[in-house]
C-alpha atoms as one frame of an Amber mdcrd trajectory, in Angstrom:
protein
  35.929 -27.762  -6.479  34.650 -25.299  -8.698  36.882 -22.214  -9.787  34.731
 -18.838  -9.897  35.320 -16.381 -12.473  33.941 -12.969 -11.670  33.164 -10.453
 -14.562  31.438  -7.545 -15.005  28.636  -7.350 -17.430  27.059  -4.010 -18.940
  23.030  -4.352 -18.423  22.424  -1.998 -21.321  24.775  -3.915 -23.726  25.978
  -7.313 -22.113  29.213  -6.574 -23.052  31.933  -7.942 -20.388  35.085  -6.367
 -18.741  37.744  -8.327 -16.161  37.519  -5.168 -14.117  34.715  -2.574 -13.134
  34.970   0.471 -15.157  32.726   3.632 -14.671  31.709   3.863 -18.440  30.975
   0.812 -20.544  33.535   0.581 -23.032  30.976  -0.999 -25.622  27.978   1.280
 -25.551  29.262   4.024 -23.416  26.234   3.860 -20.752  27.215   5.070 -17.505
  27.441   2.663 -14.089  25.607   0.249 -15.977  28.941  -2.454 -14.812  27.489
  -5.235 -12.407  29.219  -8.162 -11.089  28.846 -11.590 -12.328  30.349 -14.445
 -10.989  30.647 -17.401 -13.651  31.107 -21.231 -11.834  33.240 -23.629 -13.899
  32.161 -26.792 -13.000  33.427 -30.218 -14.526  30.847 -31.774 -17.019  30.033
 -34.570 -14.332  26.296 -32.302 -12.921  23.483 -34.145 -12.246  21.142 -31.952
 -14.569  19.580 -30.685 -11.402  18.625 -27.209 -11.166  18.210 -25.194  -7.862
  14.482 -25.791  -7.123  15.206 -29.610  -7.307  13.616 -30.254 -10.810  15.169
 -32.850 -12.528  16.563 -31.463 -16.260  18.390 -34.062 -17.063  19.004 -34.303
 -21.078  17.276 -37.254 -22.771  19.142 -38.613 -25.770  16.994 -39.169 -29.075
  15.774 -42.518 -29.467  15.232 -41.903 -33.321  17.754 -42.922 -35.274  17.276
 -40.678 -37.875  19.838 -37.763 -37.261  18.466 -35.744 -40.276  16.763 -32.382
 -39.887  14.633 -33.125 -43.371  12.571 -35.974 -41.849  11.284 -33.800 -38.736
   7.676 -32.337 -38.787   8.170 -28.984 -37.648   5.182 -26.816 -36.102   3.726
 -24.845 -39.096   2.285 -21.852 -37.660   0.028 -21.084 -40.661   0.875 -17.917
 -40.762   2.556 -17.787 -44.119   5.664 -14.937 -43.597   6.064 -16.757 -39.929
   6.792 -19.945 -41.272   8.698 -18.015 -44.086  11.268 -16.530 -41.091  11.550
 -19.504 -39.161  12.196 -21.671 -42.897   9.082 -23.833 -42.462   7.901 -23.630
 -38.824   9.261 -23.845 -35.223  12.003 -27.075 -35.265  10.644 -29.124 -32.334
  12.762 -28.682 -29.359  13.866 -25.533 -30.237  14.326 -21.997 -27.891  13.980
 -18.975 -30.172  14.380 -15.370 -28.707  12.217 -13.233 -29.806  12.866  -9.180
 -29.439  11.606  -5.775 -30.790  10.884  -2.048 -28.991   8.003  -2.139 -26.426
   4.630  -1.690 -28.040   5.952  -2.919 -31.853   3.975  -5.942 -31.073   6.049
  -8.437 -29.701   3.268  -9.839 -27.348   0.583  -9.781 -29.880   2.117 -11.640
 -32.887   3.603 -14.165 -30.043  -0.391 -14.516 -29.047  -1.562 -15.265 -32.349
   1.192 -17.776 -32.937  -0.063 -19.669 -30.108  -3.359 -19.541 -30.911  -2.554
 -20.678 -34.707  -1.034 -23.632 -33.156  -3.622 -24.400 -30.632  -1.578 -26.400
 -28.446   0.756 -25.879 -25.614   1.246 -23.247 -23.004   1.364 -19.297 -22.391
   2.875 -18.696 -19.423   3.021 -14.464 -18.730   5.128 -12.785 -16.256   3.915
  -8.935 -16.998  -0.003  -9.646 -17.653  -3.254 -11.318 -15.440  -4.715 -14.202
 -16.711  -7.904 -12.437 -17.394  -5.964  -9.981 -19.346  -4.141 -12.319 -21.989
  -7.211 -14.314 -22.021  -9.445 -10.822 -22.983  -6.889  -9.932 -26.048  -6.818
 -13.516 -27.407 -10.378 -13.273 -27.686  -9.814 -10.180 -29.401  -7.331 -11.669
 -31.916  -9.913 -14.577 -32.464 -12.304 -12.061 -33.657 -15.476 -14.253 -33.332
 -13.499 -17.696 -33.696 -13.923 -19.831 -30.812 -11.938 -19.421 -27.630 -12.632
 -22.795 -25.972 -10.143 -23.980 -23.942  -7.363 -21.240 -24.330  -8.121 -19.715
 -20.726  -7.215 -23.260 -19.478  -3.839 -22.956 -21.105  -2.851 -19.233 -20.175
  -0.617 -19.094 -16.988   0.298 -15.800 -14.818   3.428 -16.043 -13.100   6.860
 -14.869 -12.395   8.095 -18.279 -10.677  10.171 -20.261 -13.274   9.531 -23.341
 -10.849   6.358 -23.199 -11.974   6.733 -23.034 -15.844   9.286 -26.130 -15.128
   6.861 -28.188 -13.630   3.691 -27.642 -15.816   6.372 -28.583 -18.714   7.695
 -31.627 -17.509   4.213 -32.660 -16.001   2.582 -32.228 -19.898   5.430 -32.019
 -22.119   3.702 -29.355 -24.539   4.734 -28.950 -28.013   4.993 -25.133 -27.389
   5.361 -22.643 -24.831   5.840 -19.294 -24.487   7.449 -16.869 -22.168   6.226
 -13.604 -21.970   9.189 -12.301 -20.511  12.592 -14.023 -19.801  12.918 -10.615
 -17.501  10.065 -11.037 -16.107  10.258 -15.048 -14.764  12.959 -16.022 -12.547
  13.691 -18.949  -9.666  12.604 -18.740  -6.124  14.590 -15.949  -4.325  16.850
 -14.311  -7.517  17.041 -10.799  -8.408  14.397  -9.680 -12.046  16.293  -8.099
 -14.691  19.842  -9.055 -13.814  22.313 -10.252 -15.465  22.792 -12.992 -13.848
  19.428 -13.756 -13.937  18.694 -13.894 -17.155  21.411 -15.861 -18.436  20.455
 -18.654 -15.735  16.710 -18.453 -16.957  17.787 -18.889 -20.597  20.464 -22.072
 -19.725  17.538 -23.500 -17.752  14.591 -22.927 -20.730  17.131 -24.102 -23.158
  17.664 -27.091 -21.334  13.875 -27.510 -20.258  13.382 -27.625 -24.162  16.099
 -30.168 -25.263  14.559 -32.833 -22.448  10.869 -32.509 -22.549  11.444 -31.962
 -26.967   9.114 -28.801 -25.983   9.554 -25.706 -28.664  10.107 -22.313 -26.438
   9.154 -19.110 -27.523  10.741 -16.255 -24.910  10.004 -12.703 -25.721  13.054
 -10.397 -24.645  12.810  -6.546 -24.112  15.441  -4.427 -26.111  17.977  -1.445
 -24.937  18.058   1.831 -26.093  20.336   0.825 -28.485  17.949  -1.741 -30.170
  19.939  -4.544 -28.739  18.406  -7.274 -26.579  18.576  -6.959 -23.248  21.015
  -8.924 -21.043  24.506 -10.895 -21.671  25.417 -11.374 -25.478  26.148 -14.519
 -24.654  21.893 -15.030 -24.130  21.857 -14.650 -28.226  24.559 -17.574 -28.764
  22.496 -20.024 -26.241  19.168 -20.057 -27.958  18.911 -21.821 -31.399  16.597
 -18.738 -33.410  16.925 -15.111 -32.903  13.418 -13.426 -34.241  13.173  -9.016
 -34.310  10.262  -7.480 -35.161  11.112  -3.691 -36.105   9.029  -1.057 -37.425
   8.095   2.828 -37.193   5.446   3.318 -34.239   3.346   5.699 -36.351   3.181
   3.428 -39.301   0.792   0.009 -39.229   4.126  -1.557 -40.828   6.511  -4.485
 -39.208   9.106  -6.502 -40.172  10.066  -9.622 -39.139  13.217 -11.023 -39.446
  15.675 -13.721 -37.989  19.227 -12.571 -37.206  20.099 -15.842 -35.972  18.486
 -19.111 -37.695  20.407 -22.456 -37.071  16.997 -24.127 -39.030  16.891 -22.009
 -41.957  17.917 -18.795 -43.907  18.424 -15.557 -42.036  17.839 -13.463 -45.200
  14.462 -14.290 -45.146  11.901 -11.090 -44.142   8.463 -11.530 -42.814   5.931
  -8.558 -43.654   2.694  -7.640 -41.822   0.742  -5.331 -41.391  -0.866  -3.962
 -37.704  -4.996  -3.780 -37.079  -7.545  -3.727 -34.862  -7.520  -7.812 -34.844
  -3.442  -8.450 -34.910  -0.982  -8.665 -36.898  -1.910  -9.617 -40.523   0.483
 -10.963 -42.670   1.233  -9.420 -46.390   2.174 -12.187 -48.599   2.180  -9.439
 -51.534   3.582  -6.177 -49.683   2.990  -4.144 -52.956  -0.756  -3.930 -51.807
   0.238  -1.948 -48.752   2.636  -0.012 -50.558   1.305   1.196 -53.318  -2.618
   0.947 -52.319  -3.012   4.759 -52.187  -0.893   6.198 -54.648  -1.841   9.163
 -56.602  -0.701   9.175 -60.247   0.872  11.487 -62.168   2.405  13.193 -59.024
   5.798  15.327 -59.646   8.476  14.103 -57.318   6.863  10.523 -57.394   8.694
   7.238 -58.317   8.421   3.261 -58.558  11.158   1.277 -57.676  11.846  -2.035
 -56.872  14.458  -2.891 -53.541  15.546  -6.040 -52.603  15.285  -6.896 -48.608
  17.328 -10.297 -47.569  15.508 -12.624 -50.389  12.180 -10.629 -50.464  11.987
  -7.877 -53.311   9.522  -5.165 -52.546   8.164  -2.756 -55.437   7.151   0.629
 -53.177   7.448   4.667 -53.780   9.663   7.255 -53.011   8.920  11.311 -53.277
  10.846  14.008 -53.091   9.666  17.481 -52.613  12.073  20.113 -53.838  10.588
  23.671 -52.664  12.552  27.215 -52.944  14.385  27.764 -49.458  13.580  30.609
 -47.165  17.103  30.379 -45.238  20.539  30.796 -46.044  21.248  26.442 -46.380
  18.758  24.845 -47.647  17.004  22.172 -45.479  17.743  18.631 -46.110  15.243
  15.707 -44.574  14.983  12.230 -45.254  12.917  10.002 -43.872  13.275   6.131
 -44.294  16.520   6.503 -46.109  19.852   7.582 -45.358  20.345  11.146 -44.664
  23.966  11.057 -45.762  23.679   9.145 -48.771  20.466  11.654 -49.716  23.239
  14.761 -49.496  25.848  12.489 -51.501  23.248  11.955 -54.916  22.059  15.455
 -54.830  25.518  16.478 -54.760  25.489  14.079 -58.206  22.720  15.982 -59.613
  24.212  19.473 -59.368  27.299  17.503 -60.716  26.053  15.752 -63.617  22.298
  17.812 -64.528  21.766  21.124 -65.486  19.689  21.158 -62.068  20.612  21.674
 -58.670  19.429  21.827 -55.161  21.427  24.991 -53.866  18.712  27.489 -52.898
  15.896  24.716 -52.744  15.010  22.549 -49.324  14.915  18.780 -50.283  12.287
  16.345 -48.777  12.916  12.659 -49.282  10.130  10.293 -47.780   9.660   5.922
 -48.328   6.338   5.520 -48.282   4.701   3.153 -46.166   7.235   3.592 -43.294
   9.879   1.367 -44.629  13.317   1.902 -44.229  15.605   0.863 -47.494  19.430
   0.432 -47.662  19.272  -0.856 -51.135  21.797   0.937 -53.396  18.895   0.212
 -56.304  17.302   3.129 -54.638  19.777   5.692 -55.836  18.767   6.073 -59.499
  15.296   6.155 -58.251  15.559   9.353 -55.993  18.032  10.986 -58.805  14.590
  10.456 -60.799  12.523  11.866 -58.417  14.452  15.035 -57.607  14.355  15.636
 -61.245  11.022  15.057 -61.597  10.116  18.045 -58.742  12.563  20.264 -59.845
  10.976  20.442 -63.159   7.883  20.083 -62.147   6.901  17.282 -64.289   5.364
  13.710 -63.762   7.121  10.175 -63.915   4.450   7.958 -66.171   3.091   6.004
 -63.852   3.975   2.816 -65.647   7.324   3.178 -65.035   9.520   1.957 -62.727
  13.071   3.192 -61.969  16.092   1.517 -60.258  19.930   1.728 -60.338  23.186
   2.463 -58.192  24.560   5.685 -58.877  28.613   6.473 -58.251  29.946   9.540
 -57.440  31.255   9.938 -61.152  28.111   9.783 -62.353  27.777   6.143 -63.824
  24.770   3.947 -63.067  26.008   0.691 -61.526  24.189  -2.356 -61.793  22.015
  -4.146 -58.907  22.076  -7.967 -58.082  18.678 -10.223 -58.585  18.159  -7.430
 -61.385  16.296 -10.970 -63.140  13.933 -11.625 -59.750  12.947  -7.569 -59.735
  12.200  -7.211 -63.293   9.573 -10.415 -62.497   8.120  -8.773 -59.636   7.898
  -5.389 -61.866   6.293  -7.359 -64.515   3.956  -9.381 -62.586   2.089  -6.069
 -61.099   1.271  -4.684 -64.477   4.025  -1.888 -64.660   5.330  -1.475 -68.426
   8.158  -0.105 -68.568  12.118   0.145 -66.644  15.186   2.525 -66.666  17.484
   0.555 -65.698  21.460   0.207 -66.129  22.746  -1.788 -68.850  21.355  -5.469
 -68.691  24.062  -8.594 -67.957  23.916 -11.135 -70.935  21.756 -14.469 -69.984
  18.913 -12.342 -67.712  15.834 -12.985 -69.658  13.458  -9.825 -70.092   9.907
 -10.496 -69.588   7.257 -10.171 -71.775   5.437  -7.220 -71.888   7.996  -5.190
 -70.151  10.235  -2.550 -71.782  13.547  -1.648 -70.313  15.521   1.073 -71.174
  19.194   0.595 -70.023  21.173   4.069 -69.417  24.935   4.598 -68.134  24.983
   7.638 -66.680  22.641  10.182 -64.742  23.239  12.219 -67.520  21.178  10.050
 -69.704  18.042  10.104 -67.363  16.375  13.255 -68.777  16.029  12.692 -71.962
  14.520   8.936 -71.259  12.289  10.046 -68.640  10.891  13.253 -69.696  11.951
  13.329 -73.640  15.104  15.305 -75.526  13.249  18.855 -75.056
């Protein structure tokens, strides 16, 4: 007989507690607590769901157990495939989440247009309406046959059958939220961890690769039980500002590849394009010779991105000076002005500070630090960076300029985009400088002025 467990699961968070509790412990969301009753059943099922669809795993006939041999499904779309490390694995469920309107749907679209196969099964959209912005995203290319393959419903019944009837080599699932079985509540807990344990094992049997798009909280977590994220084999996020044409894609969970790796694109009027060289979007429209401007080079996961930062240092008209950063951290902002009143013969006491990443991205990279130093300088004397010059370093509270890991892969990517010259902190023995490129290696802030601007 099975034993029933009965938790209670935050909708907000998926976090669980034995008991009900007013306030979610986790997030802190009010009478967000429902009940969830978990079956333990002995491993002896006969793979049968409850609309009577046999799932019943298949074993793999090939008796190749290696991952390197598989043909996975290249999307084509280069920083996809980058994410993923080489393309959907066949058989695979991958979650994929991000803030309503980032662009979720559309990138999912394209994807199964690149592929031209399989299924796209919607739950919040007509036909005619997913049919009408694929033909957008074609652009002109032609749509023949995609209507055929586009599917409005909210049944999962449905999506089972069609699957096990044609066996696609990819489907997606526009939203696990939105689909559910005959008679079960949308949006509940329960009911999304049952639609995820069935997809998962719709994929395994039929060798079909799933693609479920997943809504997020307000606390830019996916929605439903945590325990959805450990079921599914890829966890995909696409993040970005919603006033900037930026996204990121990235992969916090990758049992097929690297989960350092970033995918960058780029939102129009036809999609989402990717950027296989990011430095064209960030640095496309920069102004030389601009006080407060600065080049640097961050690292993101394995990607290394070569943008600018500027900082606007104007006289304050209240009693504290304003402080506003946007794209980097506030706190850390407050911390290396703090450094420059320490450590220059400048400071930011009776002068609002500005601090903006241009091109919408948001940077945690300690290589940043010397950079904004550089830039604060440059507005408080009111005098231009060269614009072949590229700045980057960690900066300690003492003053010293730390060095930054991959320094070798940054100064390559530096190099390779026709920039001259790098401040820098001191250079570890073995990393080969390349040609063409000067680098100036400081240890302290103190030492910044006279490189950047000259001894007077």
């Amino acid at each position: 007989m099975a034993k029933v467990k009965t938790q209670y699961v935050c909708n907000e968070c998926g976090d669980t507690a034995p008991t009900w509790l007013g306030k979610c412990p986790n997030c802190g969301a009010f009478n967000t607590l429902k009940e969830f009753r978990e079956s333990k059943l002995k491993n002896e099922g006969s793979g049968k769901i409850e609309a009577g669809v046999d799932l019943t795993l298949v074993a793999n006939q090939s008796s190749d157990n290696s991952t390197g041999n598989i043909k996975r499904l290249e999307v084509g779309k280069t920083e996809v495939d980058r994410v993923l490390g080489g393309g959907f694995f066949p058989g695979s469920v991958t979650l994929f989440g991000g803030h309503p309107g980032i662009g979720k749907s559309t990138l999912s679209l394209q994807i199964f247009l690149e592929l031209n196969q399989g299924f796209y099964f919607s739950g919040e959209e007509s036909r005619d309406q997913v049919f009408n912005r694929a033909e957008r995203l074609l652009d002109g290319a032609s749509s023949h046959g995609v209507k055929e393959r586009i599917f409005s419903t909210n049944a999962l019944e449905d999506i089972i059958t069609t699957v096990q009837k044609h066996k696609p080599a990819f489907v997606v699932v526009d939203s696990i939220q939105m689909v559910g079985l005959q008679n079960s509540r949308f949006g509940s807990v329960s009911q999304i961890r049952e639609n995820a344990e069935i997809l998962l094992k719709l994929a395994k049997s039929t060798n079909t690769t799933i693609l479920i798009i997943g809504h997020v909280t307000k606390n830019d977590e996916l929605a439903g039980p945590k325990v959805l994220e450990h079921l599914v084999d890829v966890v995909l996020y696409l993040e970005g500002e919603r006033n900037s044409e930026l996204r990121l894609l990235r992969a916090p969970k990758n049992r097929f590849g690297s989960t350092l790796e970033v995918g960058v694109f780029e939102m129009r009027g036809a999609g989402l394009q990717a950027l296989s060289n990011p430095a064209e979007f960030f640095l496309a429209e920069r102004a030389l010779d601009t006080q407060g401007s600065v080049i640097t080079a961050l690292r993101d996961g394995v990607r290394n991105f070569v943008l600018e930062l500027q900082v606007l240092t104007v006289k304050t008209n209240f009693g504290q000076p304003r402080r506003t950063s946007h794209g980097f951290d506030l706190s850390k902002f407050h911390l290396l002005l703090a450094v420059v009143a320490k450590f220059t013969p400048f400071t930011c006491e009776q002068h609002d500070a500005y601090l903006n990443v241009i091109g919408g991205l948001r940077i945690t990279d300690p290589a940043a630090d010397l950079a904004i130093v550089a830039a604060v300088l440059s507005s408080r004397l009111e005098k231009e960076i060269p614009a072949d010059t590229v700045v980057l370093g960690e900066v300690g509270l003492s003053g010293e300029v730390r060095r930054v890991q991959q320094l070798d892969a940054r100064l390559i990517e530096i190099e390779k985009l026709g920039f001259k010259r790098v401040i820098t902190p001191n250079i570890p023995t073995g990393i080969e400088i390349p040609k063409g490129l000067k680098v100036e290696p400081i240890k302290t802030v103190a030492q910044l002025l006279p490189v950047l601007f000259g001894k007077n």
